[in-house]
Short mmCIF file of the C-alpha atoms (twelve columns), coordinates in Angstrom:
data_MODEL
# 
_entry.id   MODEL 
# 
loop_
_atom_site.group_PDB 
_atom_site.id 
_atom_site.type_symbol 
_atom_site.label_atom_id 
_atom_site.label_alt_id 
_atom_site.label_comp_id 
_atom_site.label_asym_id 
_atom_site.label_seq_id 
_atom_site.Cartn_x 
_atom_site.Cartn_y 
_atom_site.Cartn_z 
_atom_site.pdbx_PDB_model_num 
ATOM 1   C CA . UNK A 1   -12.440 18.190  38.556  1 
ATOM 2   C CA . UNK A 2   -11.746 14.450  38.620  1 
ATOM 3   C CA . UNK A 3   -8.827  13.452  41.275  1 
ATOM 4   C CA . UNK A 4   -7.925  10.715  38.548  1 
ATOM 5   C CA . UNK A 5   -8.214  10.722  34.357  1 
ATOM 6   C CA . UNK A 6   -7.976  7.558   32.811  1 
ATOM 7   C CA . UNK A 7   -5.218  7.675   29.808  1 
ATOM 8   C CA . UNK A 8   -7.799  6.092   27.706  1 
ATOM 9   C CA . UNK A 9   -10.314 8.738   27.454  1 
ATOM 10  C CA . UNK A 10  -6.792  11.174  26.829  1 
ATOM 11  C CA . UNK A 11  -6.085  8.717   23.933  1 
ATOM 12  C CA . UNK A 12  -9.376  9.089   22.359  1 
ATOM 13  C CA . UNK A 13  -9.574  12.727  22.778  1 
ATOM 14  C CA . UNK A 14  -6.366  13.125  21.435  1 
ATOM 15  C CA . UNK A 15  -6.917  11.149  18.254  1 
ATOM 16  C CA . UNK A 16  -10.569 12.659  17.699  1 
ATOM 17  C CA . UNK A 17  -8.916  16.086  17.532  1 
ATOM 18  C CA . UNK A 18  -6.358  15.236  15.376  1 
ATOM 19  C CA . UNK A 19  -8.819  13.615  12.878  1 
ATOM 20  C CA . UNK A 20  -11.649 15.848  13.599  1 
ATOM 21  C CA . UNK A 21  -13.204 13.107  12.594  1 
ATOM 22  C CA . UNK A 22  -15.055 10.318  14.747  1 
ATOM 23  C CA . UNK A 23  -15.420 7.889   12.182  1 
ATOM 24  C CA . UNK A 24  -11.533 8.027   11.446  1 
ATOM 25  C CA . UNK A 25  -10.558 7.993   14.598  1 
ATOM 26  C CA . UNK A 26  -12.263 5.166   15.803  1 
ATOM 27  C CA . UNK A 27  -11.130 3.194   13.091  1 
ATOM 28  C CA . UNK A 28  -7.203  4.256   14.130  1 
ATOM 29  C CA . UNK A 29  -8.253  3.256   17.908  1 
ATOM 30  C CA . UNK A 30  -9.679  0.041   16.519  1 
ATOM 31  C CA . UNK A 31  -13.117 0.797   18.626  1 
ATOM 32  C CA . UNK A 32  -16.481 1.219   17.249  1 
ATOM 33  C CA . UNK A 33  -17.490 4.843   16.541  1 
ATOM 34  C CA . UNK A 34  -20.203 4.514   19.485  1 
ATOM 35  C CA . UNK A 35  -17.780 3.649   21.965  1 
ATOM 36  C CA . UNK A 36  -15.011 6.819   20.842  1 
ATOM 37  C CA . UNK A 37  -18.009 9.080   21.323  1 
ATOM 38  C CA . UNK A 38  -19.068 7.251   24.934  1 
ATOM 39  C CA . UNK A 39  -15.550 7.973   26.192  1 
ATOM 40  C CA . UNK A 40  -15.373 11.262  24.506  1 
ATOM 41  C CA . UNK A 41  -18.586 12.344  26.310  1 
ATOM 42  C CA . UNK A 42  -17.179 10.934  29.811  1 
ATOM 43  C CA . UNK A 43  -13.927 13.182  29.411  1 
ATOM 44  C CA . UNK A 44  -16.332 15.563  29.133  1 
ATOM 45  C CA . UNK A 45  -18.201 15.175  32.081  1 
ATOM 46  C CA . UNK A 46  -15.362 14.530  34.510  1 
ATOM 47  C CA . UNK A 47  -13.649 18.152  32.980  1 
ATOM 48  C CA . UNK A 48  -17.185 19.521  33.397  1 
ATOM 49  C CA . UNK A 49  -16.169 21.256  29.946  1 
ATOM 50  C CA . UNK A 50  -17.199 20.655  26.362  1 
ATOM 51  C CA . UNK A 51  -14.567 20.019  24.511  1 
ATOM 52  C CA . UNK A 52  -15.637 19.516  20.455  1 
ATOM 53  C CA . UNK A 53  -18.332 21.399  18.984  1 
ATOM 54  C CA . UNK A 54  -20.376 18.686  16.624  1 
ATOM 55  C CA . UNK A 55  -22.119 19.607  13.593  1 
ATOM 56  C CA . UNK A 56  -23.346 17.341  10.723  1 
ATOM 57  C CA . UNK A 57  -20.862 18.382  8.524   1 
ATOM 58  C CA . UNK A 58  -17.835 18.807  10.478  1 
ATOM 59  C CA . UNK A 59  -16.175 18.068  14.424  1 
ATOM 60  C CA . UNK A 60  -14.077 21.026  15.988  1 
ATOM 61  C CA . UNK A 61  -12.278 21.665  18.913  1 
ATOM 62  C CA . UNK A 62  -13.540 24.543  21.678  1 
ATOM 63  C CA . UNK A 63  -11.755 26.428  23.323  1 
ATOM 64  C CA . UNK A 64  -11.511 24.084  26.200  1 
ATOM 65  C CA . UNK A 65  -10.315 21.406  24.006  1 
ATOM 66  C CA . UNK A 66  -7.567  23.394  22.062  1 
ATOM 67  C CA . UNK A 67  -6.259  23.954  25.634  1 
ATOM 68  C CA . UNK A 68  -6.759  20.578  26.593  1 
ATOM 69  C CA . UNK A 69  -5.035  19.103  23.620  1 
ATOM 70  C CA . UNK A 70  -0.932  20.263  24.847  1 
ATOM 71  C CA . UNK A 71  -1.442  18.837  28.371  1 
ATOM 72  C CA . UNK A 72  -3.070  15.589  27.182  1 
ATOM 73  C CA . UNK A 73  -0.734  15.112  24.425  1 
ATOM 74  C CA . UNK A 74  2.792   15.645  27.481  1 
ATOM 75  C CA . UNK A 75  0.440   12.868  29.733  1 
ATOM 76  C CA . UNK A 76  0.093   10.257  26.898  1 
ATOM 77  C CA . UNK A 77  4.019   10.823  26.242  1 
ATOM 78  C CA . UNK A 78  5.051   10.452  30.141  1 
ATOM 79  C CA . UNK A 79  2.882   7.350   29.965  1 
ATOM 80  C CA . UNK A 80  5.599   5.961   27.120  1 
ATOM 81  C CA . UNK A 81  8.324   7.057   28.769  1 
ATOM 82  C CA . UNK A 82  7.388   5.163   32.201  1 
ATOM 83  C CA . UNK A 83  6.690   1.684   30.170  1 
ATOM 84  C CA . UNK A 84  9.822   2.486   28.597  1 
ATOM 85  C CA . UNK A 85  11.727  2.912   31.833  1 
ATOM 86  C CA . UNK A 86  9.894   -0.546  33.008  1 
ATOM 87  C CA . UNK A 87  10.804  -1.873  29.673  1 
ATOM 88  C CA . UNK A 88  6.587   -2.219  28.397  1 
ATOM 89  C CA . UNK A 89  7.249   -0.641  25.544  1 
ATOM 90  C CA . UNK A 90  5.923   -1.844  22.514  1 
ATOM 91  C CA . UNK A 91  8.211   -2.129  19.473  1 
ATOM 92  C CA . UNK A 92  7.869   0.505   17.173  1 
ATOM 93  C CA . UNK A 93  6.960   -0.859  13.872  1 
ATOM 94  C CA . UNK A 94  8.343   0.537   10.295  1 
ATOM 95  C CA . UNK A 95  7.204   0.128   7.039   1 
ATOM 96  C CA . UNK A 96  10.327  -0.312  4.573   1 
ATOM 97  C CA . UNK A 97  8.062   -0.951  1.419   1 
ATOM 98  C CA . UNK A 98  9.912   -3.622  -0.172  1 
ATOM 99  C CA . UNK A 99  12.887  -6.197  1.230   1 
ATOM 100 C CA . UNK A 100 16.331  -4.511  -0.813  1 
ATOM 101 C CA . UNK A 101 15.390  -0.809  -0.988  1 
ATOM 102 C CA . UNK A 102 18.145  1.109   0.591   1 
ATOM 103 C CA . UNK A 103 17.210  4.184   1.669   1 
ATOM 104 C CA . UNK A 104 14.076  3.140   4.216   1 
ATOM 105 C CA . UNK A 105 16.921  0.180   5.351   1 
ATOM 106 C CA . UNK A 106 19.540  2.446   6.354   1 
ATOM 107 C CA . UNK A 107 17.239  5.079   7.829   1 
ATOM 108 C CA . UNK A 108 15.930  2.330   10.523  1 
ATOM 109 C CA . UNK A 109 19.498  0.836   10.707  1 
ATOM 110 C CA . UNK A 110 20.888  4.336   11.714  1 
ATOM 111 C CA . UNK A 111 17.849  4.350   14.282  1 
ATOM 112 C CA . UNK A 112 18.529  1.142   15.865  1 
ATOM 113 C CA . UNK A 113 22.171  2.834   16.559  1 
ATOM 114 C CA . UNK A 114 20.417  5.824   18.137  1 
ATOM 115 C CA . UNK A 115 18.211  3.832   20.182  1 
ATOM 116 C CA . UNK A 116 19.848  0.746   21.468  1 
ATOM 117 C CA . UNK A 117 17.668  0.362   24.197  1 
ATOM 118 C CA . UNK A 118 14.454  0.120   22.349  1 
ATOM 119 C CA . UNK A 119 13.022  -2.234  19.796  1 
ATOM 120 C CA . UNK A 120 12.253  -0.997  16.353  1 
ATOM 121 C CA . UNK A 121 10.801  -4.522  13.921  1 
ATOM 122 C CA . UNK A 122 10.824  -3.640  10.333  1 
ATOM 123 C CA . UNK A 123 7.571   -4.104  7.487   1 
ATOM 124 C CA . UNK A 124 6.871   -4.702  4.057   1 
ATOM 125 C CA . UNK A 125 3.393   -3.275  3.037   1 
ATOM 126 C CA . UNK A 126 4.996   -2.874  -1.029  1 
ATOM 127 C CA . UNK A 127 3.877   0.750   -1.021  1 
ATOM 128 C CA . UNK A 128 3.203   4.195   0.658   1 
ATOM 129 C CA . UNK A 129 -0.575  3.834   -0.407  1 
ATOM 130 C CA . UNK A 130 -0.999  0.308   1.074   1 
ATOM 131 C CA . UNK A 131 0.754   1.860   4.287   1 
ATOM 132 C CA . UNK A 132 -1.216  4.621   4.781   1 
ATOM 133 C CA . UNK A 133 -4.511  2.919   6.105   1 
ATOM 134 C CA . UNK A 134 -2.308  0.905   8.660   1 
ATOM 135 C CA . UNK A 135 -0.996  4.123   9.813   1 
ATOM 136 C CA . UNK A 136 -4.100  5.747   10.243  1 
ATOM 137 C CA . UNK A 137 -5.452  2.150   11.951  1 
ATOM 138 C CA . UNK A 138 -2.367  2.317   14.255  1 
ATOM 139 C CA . UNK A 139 -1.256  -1.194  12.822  1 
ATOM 140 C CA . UNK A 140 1.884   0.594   11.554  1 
ATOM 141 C CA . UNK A 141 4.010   3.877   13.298  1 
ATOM 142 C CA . UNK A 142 6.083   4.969   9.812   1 
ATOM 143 C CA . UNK A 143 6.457   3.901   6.436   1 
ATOM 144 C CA . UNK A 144 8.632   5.357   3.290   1 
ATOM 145 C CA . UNK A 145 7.228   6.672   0.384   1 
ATOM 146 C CA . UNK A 146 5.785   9.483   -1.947  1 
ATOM 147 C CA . UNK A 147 3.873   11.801  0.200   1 
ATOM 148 C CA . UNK A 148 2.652   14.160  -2.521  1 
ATOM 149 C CA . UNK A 149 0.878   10.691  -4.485  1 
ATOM 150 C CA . UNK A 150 -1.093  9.775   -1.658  1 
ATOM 151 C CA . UNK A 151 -4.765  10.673  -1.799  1 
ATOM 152 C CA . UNK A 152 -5.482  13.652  -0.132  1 
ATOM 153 C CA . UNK A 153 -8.084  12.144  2.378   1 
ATOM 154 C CA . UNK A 154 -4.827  9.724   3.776   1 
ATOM 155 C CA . UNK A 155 -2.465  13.048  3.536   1 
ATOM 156 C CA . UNK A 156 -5.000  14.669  5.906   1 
ATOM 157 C CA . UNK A 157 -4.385  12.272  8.987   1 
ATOM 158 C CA . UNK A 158 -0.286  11.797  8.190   1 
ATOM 159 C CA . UNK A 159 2.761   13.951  8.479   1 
ATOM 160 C CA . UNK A 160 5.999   13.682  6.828   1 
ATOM 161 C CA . UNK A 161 9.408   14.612  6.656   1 
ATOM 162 C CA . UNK A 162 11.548  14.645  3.419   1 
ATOM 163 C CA . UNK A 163 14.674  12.153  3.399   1 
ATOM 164 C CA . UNK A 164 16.003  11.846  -0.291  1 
ATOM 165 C CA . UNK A 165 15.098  12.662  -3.684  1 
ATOM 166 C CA . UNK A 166 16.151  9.346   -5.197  1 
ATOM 167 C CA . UNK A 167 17.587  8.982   -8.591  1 
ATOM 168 C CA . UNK A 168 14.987  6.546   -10.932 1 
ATOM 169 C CA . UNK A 169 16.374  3.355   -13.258 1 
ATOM 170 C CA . UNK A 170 14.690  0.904   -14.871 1 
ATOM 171 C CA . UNK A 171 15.474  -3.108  -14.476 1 
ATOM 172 C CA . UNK A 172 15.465  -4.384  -18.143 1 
ATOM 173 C CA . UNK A 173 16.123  -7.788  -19.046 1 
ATOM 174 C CA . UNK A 174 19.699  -8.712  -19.754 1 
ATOM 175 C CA . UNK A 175 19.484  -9.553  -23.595 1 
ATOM 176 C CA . UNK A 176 17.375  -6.240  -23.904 1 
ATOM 177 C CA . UNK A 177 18.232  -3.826  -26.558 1 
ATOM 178 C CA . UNK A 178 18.984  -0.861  -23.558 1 
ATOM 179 C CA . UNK A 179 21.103  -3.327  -21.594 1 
ATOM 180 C CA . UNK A 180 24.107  -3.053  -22.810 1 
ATOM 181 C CA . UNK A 181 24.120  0.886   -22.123 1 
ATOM 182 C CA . UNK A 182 25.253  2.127   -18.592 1 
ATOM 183 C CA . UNK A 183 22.819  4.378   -18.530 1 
ATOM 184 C CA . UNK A 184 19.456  4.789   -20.019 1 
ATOM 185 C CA . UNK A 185 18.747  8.435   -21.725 1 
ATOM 186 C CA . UNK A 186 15.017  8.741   -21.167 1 
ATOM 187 C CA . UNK A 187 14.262  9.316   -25.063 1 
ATOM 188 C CA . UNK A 188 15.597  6.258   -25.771 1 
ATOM 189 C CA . UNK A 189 12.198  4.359   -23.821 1 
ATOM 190 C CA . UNK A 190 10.082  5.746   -26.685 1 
ATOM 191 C CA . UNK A 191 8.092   3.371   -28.130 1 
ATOM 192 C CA . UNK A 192 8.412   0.666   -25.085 1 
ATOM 193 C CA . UNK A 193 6.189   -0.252  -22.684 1 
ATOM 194 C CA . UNK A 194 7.203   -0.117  -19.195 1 
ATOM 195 C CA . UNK A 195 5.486   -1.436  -15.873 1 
ATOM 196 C CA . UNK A 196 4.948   0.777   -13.117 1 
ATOM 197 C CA . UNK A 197 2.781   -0.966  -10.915 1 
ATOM 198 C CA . UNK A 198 -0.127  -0.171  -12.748 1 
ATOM 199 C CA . UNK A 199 -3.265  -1.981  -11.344 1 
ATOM 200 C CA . UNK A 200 -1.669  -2.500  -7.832  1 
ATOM 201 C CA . UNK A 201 -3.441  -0.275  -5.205  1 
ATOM 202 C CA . UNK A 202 -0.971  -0.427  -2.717  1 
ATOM 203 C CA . UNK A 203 1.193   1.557   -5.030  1 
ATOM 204 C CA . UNK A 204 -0.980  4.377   -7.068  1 
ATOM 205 C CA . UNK A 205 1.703   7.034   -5.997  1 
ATOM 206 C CA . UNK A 206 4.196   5.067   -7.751  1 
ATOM 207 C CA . UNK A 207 2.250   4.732   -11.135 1 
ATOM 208 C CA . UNK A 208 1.221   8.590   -11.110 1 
ATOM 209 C CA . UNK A 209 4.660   9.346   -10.997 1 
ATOM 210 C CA . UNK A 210 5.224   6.996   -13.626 1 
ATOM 211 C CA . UNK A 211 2.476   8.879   -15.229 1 
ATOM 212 C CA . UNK A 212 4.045   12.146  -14.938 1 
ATOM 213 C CA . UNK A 213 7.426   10.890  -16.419 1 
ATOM 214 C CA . UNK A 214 6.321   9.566   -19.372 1 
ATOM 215 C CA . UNK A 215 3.844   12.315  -20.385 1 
ATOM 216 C CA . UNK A 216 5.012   13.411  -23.682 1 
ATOM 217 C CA . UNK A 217 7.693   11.157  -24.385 1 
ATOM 218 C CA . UNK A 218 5.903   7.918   -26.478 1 
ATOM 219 C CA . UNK A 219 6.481   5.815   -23.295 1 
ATOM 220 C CA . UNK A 220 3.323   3.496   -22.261 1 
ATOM 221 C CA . UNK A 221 2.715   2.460   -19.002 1 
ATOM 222 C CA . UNK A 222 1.975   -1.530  -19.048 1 
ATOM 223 C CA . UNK A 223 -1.169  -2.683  -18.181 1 
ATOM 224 C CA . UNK A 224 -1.873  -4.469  -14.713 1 
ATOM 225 C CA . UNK A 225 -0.103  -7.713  -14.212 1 
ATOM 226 C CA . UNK A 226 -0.661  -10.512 -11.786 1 
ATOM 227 C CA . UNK A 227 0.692   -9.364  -8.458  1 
ATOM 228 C CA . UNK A 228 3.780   -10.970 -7.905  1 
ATOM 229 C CA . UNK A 229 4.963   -11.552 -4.328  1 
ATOM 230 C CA . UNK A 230 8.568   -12.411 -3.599  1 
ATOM 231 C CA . UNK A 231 12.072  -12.054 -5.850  1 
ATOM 232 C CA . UNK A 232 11.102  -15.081 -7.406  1 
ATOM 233 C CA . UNK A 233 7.471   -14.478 -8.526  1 
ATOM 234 C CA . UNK A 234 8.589   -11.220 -9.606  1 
ATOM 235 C CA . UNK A 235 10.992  -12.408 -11.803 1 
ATOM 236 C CA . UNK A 236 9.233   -14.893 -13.248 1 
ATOM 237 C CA . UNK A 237 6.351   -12.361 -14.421 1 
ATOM 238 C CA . UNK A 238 8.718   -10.047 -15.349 1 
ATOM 239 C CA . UNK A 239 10.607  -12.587 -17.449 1 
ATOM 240 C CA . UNK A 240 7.147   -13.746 -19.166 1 
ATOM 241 C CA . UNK A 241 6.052   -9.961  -19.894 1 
ATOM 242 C CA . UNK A 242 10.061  -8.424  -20.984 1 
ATOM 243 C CA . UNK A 243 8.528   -5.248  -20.534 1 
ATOM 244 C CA . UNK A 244 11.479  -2.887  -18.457 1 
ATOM 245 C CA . UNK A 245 10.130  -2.037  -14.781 1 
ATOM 246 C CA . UNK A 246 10.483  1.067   -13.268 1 
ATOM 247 C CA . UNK A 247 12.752  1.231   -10.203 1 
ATOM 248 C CA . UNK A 248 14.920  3.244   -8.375  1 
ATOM 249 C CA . UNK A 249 19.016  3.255   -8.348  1 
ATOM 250 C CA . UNK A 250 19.247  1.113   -5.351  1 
ATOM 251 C CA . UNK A 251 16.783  -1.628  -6.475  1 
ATOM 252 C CA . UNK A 252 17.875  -5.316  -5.604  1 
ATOM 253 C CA . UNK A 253 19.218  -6.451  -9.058  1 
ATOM 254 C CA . UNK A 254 17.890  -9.718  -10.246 1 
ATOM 255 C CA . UNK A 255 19.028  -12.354 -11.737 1 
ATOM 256 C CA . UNK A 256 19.095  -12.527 -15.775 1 
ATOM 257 C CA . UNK A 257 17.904  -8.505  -15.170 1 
ATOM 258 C CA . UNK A 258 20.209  -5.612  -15.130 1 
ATOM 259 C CA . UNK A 259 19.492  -1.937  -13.607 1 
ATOM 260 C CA . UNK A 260 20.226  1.108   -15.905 1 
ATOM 261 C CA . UNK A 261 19.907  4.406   -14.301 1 
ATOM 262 C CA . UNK A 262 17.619  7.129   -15.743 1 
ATOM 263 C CA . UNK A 263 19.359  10.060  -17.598 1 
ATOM 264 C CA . UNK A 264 18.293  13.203  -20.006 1 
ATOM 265 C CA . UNK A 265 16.756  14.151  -17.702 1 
ATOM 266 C CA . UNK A 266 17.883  12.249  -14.124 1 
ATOM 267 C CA . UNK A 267 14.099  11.180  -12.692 1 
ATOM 268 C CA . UNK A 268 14.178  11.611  -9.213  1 
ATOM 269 C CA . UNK A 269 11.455  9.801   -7.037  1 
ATOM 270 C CA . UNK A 270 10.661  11.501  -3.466  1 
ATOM 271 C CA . UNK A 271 11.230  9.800   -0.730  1 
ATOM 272 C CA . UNK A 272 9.738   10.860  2.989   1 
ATOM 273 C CA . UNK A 273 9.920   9.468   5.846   1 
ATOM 274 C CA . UNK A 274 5.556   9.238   6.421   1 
ATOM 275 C CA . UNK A 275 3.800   8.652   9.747   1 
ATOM 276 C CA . UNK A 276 0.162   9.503   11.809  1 
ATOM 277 C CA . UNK A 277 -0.309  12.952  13.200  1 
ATOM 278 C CA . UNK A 278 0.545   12.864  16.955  1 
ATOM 279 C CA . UNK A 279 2.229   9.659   17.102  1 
ATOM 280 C CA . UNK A 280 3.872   8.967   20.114  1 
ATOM 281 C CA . UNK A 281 6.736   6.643   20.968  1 
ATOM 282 C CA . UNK A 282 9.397   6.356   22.639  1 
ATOM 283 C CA . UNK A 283 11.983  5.412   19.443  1 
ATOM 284 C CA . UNK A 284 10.671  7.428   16.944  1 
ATOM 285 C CA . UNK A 285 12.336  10.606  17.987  1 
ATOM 286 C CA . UNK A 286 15.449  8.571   17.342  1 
ATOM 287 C CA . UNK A 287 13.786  7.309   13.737  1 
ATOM 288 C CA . UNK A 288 13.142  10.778  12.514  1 
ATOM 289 C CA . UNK A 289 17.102  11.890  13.619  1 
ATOM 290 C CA . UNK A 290 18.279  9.118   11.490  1 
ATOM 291 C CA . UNK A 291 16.810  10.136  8.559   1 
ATOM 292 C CA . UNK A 292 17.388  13.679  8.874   1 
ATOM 293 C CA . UNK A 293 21.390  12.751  9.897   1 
ATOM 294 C CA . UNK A 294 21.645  10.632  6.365   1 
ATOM 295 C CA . UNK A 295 19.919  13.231  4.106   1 
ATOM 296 C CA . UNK A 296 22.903  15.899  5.460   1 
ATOM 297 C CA . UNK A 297 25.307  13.271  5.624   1 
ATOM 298 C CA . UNK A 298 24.209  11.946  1.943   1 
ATOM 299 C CA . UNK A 299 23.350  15.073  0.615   1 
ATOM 300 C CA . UNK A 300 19.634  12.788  0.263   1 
ATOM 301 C CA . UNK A 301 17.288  16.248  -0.411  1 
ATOM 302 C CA . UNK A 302 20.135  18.130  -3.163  1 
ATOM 303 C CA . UNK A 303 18.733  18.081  -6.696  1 
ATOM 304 C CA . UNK A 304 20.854  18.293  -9.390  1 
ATOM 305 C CA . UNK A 305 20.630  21.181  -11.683 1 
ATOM 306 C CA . UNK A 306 18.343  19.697  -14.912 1 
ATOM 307 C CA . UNK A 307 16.559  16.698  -12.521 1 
ATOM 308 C CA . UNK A 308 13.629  15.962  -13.031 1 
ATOM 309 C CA . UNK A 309 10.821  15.965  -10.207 1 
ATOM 310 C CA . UNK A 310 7.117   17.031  -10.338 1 
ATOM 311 C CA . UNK A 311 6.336   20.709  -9.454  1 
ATOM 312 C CA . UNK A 312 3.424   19.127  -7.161  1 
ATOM 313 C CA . UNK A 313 6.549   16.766  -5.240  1 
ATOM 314 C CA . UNK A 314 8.756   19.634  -4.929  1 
ATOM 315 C CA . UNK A 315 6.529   22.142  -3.286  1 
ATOM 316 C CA . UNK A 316 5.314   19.209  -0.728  1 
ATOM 317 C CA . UNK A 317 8.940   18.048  -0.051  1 
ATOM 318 C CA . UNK A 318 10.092  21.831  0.178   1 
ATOM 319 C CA . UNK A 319 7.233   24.429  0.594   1 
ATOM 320 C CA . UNK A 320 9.561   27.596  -0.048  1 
ATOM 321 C CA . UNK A 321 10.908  25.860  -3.269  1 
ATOM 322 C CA . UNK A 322 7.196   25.442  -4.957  1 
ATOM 323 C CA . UNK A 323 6.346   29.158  -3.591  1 
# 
């Protein structure tokens, strides 16, 4: 047994069983896949233990390594902790999707409160999808999205926790024929064509929802459009295309644009709060308190009786409820 282990060859041990996966790992250590497996191999050798069994079709952990895996994981936090205490921390850095949005805003606002000491820098990736791969690459620490839409493949390396089912609207422009309601009953989008962010592949989860919504109910989804960066760009497009956008309550309103709330049935889009398995970081204990303190405080995760969520979003967000 080694007198010394270098935190490295922890770190890529650590990531390799979480993936069970060289390739993927490597790519969230930002190291060639050669390299991983050299370090993986000298962990190895100093433990005098094997630690994953390799096949061609699949990486898992021995014995060794599942009782490895605890004790590695406490070392990698301590090593936080003391460039915390010597203030080397690096800022954790969170996704909020899109400047405006609310919910992810107030969840790293409530954080900051939690965590004076440390620095948490704020994102804009424009969607969970888009996120995902710089989570897994270690580019990002959380983002704010729909878990359930992700691909299954990205779900595999991320956790989550639930923060709000969020009530849906739709931004129409202001000399539309829906604009002068208050609220928008879903059957009156029949025959309309509404964009969703179809096309855009930072943001499939939000167009499969969209998807799911309008199934049944005479509502297209509008085809791709130019990807429009910034208020300005957006509006522009938007103004050129009049088609209503799908949004959520607390979208940024715009101007010459109103936002209508969904009704008859009230669409709810899931929000969680979406990060990579075993991340590790000194502020993000304090990140994941915010957002469970404003979904009691806001009563974020009740659904109304009649709502209207996906069976699929519902038994990811709450396992016992899609039992």
């Amino acid at each position: 047994m080694p007198g010394h282990l270098d935190p490295r060859l922890l770190r890529a041990f650590v990531t390799v069983a979480e993936e069970l996966h060289f390739t993927r790992a490597a790519v969230r250590l930002h190291t060639a896949q050669q390299a991983l497996s050299r370090d993986v191999r000298r962990l190895e050798r100093e433990l005098g233990a094997e630690l994953f069994v390799r096949t061609t079709r699949q990486v898992t952990l021995t014995p060794d390594g599942e009782r490895l895996l605890p004790y590695a994981r406490r070392v990698l936090r301590a090593q936080e902790e003391l460039l915390v205490a010597f203030d080397q921390a690096r800022p954790l850095l969170v996704d909020l999707n899109s400047p405006g949005l609310v919910t992810p805003r107030r969840v790293l606002h409530r954080a900051r409160e939690l965590a004076p000491g440390h620095e948490l820098m704020a994102r804009y990736e424009s969607g969970l999808t888009g996120a995902a791969g710089e989570l897994l690459a270690g580019r990002l620490d959380a983002s704010f999205g729909r878990f359930a839409g992700l691909d299954p493949a990205l779900r595999a390396g991320l956790d989550h926790q639930p923060v709000r089912y969020e009530p849906m609207a739709v931004v129409l422009p202001e000399d539309h024929r829906l604009a002068s309601l208050t609220e928008v009953p879903l059957a009156e989008l029949a025959g309309e064509t509404v964009y969703a962010g179809a096309g855009n592949p930072r943001t499939p989860e939000w167009t499969g929802l969209a998807r799911l919504l309008f199934e049944g109910r005479g509502i297209e989804i509008a085809p791709p459009a130019p990807l429009a960066v910034g208020e300005e760009e957006f509006q522009r497009v938007m103004a050129r295309t009049r088609n209503p956008v799908l949004a959520v309550v607390d979208f940024p309103v715009l101007p010459s644009m109103v936002l209508r709330p969904l009704v008859d049935p009230v669409a709810l889009s899931p929000v969680s709060l979406v990060w990579r398995k075993g991340l590790t970081h000194p502020a993000f204990d304090a990140l994941r308190r915010a957002a469970a303190d404003l979904s009691a405080d806001e009563g974020w995760l009740r659904r109304h009786a009649g709502a209207w969520v996906p069976d699929l979003d519902i038994a990811v967000m709450n396992p016992k409820d899609g039992a």
